[in-house]
C-alpha positions as CSV (number, residue, x, y, z in Angstrom):
1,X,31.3,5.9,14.6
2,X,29.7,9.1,16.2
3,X,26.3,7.5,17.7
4,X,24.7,10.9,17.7
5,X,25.5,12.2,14.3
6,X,24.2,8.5,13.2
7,X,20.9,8.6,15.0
8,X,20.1,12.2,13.5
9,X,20.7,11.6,10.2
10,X,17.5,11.5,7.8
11,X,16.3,8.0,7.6
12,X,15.4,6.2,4.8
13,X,11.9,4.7,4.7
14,X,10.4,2.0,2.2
15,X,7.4,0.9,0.8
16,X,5.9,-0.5,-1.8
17,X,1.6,0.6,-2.6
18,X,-0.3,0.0,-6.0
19,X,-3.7,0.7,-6.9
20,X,-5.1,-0.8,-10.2
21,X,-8.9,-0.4,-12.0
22,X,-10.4,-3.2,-13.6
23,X,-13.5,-3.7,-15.5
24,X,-16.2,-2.7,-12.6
25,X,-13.6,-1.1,-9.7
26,X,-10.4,-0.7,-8.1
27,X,-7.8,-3.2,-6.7
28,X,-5.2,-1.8,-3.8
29,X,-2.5,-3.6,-3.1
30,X,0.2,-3.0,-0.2
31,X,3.3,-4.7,1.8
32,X,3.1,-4.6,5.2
33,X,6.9,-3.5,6.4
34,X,7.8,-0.2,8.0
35,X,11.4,0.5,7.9
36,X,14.0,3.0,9.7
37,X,16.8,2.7,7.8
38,X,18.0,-1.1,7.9
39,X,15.5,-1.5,11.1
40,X,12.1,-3.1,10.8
41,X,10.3,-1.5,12.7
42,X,7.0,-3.3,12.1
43,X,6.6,-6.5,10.0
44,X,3.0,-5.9,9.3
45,X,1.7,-2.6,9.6
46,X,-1.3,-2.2,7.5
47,X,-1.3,0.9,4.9
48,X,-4.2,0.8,3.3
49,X,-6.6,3.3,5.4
50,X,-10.2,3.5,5.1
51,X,-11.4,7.8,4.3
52,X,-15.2,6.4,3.3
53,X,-17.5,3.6,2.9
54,X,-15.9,3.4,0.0
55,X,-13.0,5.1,-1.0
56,X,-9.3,4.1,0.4
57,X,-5.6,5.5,0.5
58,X,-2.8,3.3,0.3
59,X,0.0,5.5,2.2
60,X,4.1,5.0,1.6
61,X,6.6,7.4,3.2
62,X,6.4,8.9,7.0
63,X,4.5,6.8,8.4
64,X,3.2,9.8,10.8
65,X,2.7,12.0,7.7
66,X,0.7,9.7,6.2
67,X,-1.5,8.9,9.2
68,X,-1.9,12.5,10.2
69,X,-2.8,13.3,6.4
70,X,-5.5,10.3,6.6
71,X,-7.4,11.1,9.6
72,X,-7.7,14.9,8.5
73,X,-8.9,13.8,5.5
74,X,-11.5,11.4,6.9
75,X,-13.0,14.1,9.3
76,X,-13.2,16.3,6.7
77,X,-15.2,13.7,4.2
78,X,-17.5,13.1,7.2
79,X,-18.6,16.4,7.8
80,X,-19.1,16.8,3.6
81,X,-21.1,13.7,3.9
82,X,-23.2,14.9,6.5
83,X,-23.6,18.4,4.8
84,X,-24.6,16.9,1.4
85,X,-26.6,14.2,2.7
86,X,-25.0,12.2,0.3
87,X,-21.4,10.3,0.0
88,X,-18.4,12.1,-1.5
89,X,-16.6,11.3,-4.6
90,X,-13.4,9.7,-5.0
91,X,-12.4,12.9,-7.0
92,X,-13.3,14.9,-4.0
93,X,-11.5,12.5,-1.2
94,X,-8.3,12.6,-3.8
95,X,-8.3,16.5,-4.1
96,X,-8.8,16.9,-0.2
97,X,-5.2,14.8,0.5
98,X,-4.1,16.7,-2.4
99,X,-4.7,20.0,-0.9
100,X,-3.3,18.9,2.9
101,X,-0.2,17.6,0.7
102,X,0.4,20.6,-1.6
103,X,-0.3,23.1,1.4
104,X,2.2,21.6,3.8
105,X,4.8,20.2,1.1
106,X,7.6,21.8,2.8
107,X,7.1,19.8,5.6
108,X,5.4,16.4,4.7
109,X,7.2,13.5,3.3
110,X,4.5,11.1,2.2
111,X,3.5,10.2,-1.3
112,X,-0.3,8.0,-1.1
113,X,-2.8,6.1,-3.7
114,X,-6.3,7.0,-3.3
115,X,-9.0,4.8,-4.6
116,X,-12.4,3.8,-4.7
117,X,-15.7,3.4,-6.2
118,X,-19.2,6.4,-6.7
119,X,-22.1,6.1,-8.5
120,X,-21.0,8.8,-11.1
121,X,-17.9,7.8,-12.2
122,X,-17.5,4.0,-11.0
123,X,-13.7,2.7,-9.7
124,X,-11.1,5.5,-10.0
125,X,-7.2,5.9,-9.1
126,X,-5.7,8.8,-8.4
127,X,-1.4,9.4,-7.9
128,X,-0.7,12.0,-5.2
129,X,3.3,11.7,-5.0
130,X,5.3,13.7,-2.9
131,X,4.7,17.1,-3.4
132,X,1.4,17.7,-3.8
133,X,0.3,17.0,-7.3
134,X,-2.8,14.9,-8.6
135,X,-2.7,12.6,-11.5
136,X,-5.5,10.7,-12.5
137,X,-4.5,7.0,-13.8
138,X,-5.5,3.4,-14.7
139,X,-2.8,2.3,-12.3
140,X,-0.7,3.6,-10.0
141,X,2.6,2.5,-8.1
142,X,4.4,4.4,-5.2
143,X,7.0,3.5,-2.3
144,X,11.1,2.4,-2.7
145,X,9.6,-1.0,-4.5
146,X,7.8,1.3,-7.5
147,X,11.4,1.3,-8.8
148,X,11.0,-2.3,-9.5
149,X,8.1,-2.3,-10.8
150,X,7.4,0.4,-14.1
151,X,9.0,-2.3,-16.3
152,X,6.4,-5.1,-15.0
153,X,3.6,-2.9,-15.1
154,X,3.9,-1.6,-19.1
155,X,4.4,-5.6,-20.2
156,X,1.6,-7.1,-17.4
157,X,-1.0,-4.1,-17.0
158,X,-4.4,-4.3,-19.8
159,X,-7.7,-2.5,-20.1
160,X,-10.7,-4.2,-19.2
161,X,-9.3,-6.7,-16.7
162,X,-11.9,-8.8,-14.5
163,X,-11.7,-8.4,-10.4
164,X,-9.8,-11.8,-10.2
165,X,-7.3,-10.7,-12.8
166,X,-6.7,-7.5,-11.5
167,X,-6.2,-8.9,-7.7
168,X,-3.7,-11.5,-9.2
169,X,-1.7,-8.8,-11.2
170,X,-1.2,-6.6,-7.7
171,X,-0.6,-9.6,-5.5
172,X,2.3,-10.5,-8.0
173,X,3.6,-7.0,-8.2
174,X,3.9,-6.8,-4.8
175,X,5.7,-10.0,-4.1
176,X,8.1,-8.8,-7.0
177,X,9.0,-5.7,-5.3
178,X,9.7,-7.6,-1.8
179,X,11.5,-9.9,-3.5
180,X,13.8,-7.1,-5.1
181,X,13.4,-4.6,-2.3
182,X,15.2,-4.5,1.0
183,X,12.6,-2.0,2.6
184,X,9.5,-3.8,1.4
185,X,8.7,-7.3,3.2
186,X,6.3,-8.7,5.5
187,X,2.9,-10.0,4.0
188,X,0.1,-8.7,1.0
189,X,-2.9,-6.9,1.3
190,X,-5.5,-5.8,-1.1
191,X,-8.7,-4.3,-0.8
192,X,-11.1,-4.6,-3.6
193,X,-13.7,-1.7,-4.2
194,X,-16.9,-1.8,-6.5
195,X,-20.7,-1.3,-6.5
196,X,-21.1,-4.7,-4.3
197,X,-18.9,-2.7,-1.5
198,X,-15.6,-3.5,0.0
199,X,-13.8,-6.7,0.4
200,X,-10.1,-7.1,2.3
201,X,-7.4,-10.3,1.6
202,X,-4.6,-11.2,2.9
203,X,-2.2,-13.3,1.8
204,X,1.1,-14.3,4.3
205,X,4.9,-14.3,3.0
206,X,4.8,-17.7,3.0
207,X,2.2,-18.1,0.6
208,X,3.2,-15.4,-2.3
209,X,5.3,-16.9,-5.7
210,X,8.5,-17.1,-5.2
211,X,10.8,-15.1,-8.1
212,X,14.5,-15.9,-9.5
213,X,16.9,-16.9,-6.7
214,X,14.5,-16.4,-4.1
215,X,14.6,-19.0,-1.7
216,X,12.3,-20.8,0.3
217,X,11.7,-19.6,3.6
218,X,13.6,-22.0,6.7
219,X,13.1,-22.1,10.1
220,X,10.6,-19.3,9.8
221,X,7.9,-18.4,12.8
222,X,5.5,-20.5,10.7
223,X,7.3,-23.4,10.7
224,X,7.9,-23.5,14.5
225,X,4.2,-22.9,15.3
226,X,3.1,-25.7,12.8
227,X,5.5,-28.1,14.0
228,X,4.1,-30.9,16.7
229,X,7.3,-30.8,19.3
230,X,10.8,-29.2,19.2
231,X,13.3,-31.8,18.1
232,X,15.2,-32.8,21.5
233,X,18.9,-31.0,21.8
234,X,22.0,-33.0,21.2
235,X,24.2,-33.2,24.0
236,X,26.6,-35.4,23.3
């Protein structure tokens, strides 16, 4: 195997983000693995960034992309904040990552969720996939686990869904896509945004449904924290 040729090729990078608006706000939802190729390179990276009090991006591809994208954006928002005296739009935080995206698409590789809650148009979702583009939508889904998802989504996915229905239908999703894919893993996190302000959950692998053929997690890190004593060796 030529080491070099192996270590420059492009790597693959997975994900899996959602964003969902209910009856009153938005639902994220996120995994927590960052992947090079068939290396974990984190098992529980958060990706759901903070831009404003209260509007969010979940963010799937290059990691750095992503990051760099994010904290433009948020320096940006804070000056428009501090010029309109007032706090900006989730329109206006989507289209700001949708002009740093569509500007540099030749050279970004990240594909993010942004949502949030304002005053004048309540919880909104907004799809900006790689490229650039901006779509407005009841729900989104982005990263290598979307794939597994479109099908759930159509059947599971209904207007006017409370907060607690909404967080249930994203915490599922997510567990479905790490069950199906290999690049998606680690734990859940959602952040809920309405008028009341911002909440963040977590929920650990250990605790998400399990789906067909999963199985049960063994001799996990969990297991050997909770345990009392380490059963003694056999030496015989």
């Amino acid at each position: 195997m030529d080491l070099k040729k192996d270590l420059d090729a492009p790597h693959s990078m997975g994900t899996t983000i959602i964003g969902v608006t209910y009856d009153g706000g938005v639902v994220l939802g996120a995994d927590s693995r960052t992947s090079t190729g068939v290396y974990v390179a984190n098992r529980a990276s958060d990706k759901i960034t903070q831009l404003t009090d209260n509007v969010y991006v979940c963010r799937s591809g290059s990691a750095a992309d992503s990051q760099i994208v994010s904290d433009y954006v948020r320096y940006f928002l804070h000056q428009h904040t501090i010029q309109q005296g007032q706090p900006a739009t989730v329109k206006v935080a989507a289209n700001l990552v949708r002009l740093l995206s569509y500007n540099n698409k030749d050279m970004l590789q990240t594909g993010m969720i942004v949502g949030g809650w304002d005053k004048y148009n309540g919880g909104k979702i907004y799809g900006i996939p790689l490229g650039g583009t901006i779509i407005e939508q009841p729900f989104a889904i982005g990263g290598s686990g979307s794939s597994y998802l479109y099908g759930f989504f159509d059947q599971a996915w209904k207007d006017g869904m409370t907060k607690d229905e909404a967080e249930q239908l994203v915490i599922k999703a997510v567990s479905l896509a790490i069950a199906r894919d290999g690049a998606s893993g680690g734990v859940v996190r959602t952040v809920i945004i309405n008028s009341e302000g911002v909440s963040r959950n977590f929920y650990p692998g250990d605790k998400l449904p399990l789906w067909y053929e999963e199985l049960e997690p063994q001799n996990s890190l969990l297991d050997i924290l909770n345990a009392s004593s380490p059963e003694p060796m056999n030496i015989q």
